[in-house]
N, C-alpha and C positions, 0 to 999 in steps of 0.2 A: 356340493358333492365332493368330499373327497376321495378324492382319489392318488393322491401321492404315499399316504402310505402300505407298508406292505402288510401289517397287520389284519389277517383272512377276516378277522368278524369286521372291520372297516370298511375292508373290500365288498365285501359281502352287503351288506348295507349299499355301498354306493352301486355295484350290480346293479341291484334292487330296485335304485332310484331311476336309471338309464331305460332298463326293461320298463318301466312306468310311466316312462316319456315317451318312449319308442313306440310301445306297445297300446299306449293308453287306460291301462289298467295296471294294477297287481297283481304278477304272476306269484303262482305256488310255487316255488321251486325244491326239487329233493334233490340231494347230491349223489352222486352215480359213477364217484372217485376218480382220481386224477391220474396221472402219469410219471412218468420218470424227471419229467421237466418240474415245470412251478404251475402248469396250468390244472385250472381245477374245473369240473364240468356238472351240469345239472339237469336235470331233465324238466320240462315243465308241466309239471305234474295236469294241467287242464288243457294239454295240447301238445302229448306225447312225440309231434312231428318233431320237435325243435329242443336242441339242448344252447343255453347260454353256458356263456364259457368264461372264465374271469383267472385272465392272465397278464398278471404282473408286468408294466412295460419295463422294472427295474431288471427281470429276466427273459422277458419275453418278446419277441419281436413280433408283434399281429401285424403289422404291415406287410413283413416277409410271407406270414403266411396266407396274407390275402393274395400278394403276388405269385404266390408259387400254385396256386387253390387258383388264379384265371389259368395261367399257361398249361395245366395239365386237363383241366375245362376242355380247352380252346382245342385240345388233341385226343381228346376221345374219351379219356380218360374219367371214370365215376370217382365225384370227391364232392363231399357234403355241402349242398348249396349253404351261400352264405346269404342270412334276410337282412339282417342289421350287421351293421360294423361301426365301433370305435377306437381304431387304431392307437391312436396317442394313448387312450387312457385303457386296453386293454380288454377291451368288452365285445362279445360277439353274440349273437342267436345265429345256430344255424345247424342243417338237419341234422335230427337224429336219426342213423341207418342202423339201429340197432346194436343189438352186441353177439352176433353172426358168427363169429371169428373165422378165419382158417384155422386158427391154433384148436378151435374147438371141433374139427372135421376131421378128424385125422385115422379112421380107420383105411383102412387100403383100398375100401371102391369109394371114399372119398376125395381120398388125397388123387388116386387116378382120372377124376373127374377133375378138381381144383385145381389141382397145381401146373398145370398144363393151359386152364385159363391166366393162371395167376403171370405166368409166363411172359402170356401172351401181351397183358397188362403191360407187364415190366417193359417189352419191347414199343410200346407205343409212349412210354414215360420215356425211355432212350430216346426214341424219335424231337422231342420236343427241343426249342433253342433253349441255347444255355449264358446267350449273352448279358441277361439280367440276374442273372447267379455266382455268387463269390465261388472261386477256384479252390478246388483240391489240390494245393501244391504244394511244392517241398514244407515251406513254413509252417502249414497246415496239418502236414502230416507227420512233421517231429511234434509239434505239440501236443496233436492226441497221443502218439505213444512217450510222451512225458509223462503223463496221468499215471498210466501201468507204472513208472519208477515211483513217484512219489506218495501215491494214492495205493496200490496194488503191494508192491515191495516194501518200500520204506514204514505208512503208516497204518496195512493191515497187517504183513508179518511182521513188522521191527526189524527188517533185514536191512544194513544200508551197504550202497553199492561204490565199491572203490577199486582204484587200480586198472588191472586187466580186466575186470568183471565190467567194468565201465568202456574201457574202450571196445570191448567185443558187443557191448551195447549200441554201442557208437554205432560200430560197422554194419551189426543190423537193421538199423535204423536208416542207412545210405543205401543199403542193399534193398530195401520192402520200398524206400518212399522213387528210388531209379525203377525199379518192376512197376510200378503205382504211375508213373510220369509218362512210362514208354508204353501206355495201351490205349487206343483211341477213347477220344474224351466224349462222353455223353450229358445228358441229364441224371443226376444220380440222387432219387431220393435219399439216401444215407442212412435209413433205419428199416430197408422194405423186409417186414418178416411177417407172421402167421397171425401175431397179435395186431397189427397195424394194415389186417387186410380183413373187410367184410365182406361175406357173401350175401350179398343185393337183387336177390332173383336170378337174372343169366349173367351179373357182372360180378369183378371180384373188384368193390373201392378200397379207394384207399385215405389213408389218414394218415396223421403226425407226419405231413411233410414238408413242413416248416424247414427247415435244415437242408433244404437238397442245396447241391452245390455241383457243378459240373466237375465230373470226376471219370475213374475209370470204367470202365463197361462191365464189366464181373464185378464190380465190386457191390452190386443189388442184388447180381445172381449167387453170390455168396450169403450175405444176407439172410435171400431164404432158404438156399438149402443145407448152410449150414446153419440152421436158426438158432439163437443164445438160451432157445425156451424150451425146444422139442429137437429131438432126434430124429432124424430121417433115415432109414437103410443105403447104406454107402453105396449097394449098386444102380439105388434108386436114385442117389443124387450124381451120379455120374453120366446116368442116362437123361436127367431131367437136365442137366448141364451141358450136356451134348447138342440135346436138343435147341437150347436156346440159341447155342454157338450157330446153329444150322442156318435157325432166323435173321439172328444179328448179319452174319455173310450174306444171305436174299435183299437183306433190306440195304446192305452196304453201311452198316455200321461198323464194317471191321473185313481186313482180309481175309482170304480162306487160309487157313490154318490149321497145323496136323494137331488130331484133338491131343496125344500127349502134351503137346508144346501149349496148349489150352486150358487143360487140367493143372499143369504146373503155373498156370501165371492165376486162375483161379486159387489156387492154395495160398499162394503167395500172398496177394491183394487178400483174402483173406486173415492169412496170419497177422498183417499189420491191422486186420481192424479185431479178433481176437483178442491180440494184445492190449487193446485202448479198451477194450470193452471190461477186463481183467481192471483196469484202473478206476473205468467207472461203475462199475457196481461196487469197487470199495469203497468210490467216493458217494454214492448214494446211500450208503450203512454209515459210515463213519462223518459225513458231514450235514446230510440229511433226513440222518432217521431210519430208512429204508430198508429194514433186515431182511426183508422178504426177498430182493437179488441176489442174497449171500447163498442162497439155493442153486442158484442156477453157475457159479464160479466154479464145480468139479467139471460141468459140461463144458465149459470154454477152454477149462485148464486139457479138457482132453484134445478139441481142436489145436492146440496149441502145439502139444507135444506130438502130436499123432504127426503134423506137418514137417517140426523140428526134425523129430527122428527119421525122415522118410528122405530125406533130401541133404546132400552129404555138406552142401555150402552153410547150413546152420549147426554143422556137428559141434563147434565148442560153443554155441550157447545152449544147445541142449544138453549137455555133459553140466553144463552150470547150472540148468535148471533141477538138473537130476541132484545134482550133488550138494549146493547150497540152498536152494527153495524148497527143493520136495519134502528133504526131514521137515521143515517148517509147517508148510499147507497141510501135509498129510496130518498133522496132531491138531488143527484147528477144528473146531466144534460143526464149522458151514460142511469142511469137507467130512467129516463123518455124519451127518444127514440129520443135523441142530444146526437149527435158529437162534443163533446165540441172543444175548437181551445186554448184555454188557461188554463195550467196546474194548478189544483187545491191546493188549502191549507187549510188546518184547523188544529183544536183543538180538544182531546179529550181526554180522560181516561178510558182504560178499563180494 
């Protein structure tokens, strides 16, 4: 069986072979598309319970997320039983919970229902230990908002950044990752939003949580309610953010805290994941194909600026984004509501 390389019809094959060993037959499998990452998923066509899963260990770490898939287990928390596992080589069967979404719930006596469980979720995911999970810290957090320079800036507008424009990047950067460092550390799935939450009968599971890392406490509840997919009504997401705050203080995840002072450190840990998020959807279009996230870059760009502008300590890099990026994004094809098909180039200075 091989399995060393990356090529999908090899992979696919040796899938194939593992599920036939494990399973004792030959499964049907139909594919039921993949994700942001390199993992790809299938349903098994003669026993709809279970999706195998074939993820690359040259990108993919299955062992993390067999470890992260017990600890959330072990705390209450719905996440897809796992039947078989082949960590080293990438191979997994394990439930299928459908495709439920939250993102797909979203009228108003929906989301009044859900999102108040999904919450609820969130706080039992904080609860869990975090001492088997790599740290969100400083190192960690210059190098996601490195992506947004080189991936977002540099190789989707052509803008390249120098000077002052640079060091006022700098500052932002010391400014989001010291806000980011100073808020009690929990378990932080790192991707909790509408797409990666299904409704399971009375639970809301969860998925793709491969990635959690213990990190800052809002920084899930930002997440979902400022989702990179869907819009929320801002005084829905104020109230639903309050609310959490309410929990987090009951449970002693966190001081009691005046909510303005809560809402700001919320925006903030926000903006720094905004920003990374701006890098990686250009890096999913322009290094893996993936045009389909170049849709959702005006809604992050609005996060973005909506924070900038609101808050007087990011006034000169929002004057810079105003004044060297926006002529730029604004005449892009993504931001006028095209899916472009051919990768962009230009020029610029900022």
């Amino acid at each position: 069986m091989d399995v060393s390389s990356t090529d999908p019809i090899t992979r696919g094959r040796a899938l194939r072979d593992w599920l036939a060993d494990v399973l004792g037959h030959q499964p049907d499998l139909q594919p039921c598309g993949g994700d942001a990452g390199g993992r790809r998923y299938f349903v098994v066509a003669n026993d709809a319970r279970w999706l195998a899963v074939n993820a690359p260990p040259q990108t993919e770490n299955t062992a993390q997320f067999l470890l992260v898939a017990k600890l959330l287990a072990a705390g209450g928390v719905r996440v897809p039983e796992v039947r078989f596992a082949d960590a080293h080589n990438g191979f997994l069967l394990v439930e299928n919970l459908g495709q439920n979404l939250l993102a797909n719930a979203q009228t108003p006596e929906l989301q009044s229902l859900w999102y108040p469980r999904a919450l609820s979720t969130l706080s039992r995911i904080a609860q869990r230990p975090t001492g088997q999970l790599p740290q969100f810290d400083t190192a960690f957090i210059r190098r996601e908002l490195a992506i947004f320079r080189e991936w977002f800036v540099d190789k989707l507008l052509g803008v390249s950044i120098a000077g002052s424009a640079l060091r006022s990047l700098d500052v932002l950067d010391t400014t989001l990752a010291e806000c980011a460092l100073s808020q009690p550390r929990v378990f932080m799935h790192r991707d909790y939003h509408a797409r990666n939450l299904i409704l399971a009968g009375e639970d809301v599971a969860v998925i793709d949580f491969q990635d959690a890392v213990a990190g800052p406490l809002v920084y899930d509840l930002v997440s979902l309610l400022k989702d990179c997919y869907l819009t929320l009504p801002p005084d829905q997401v104020r109230r639903w953010a309050l609310s959490y705050k309410a929990q987090a203080e009951a449970l002693e995840l966190m001081a009691v805290t005046a909510d303005d002072e809560f809402m700001r450190v919320f925006d903030w840990v926000g903006l720094q994941r905004h920003i990374k998020v701006l890098g990686i959807f250009a890096r999913l279009y322009l290094r893996d194909d993936k045009p389909g996230y170049l849709a959702d870059l005006p809604r992050v760009l609005h996060y973005v600026l909506d924070v900038l502008a609101r808050y007087p300590e990011f006034a000169e890099v929002h004057q810079r984004f105003e004044r060297d990026l926006a002529p730029v994004y604004r005449e892009q094809p993504w931001y006028l509501g095209e899916v472009p098909t051919v990768k962009p180039t230009g020029e610029g200075q900022l």
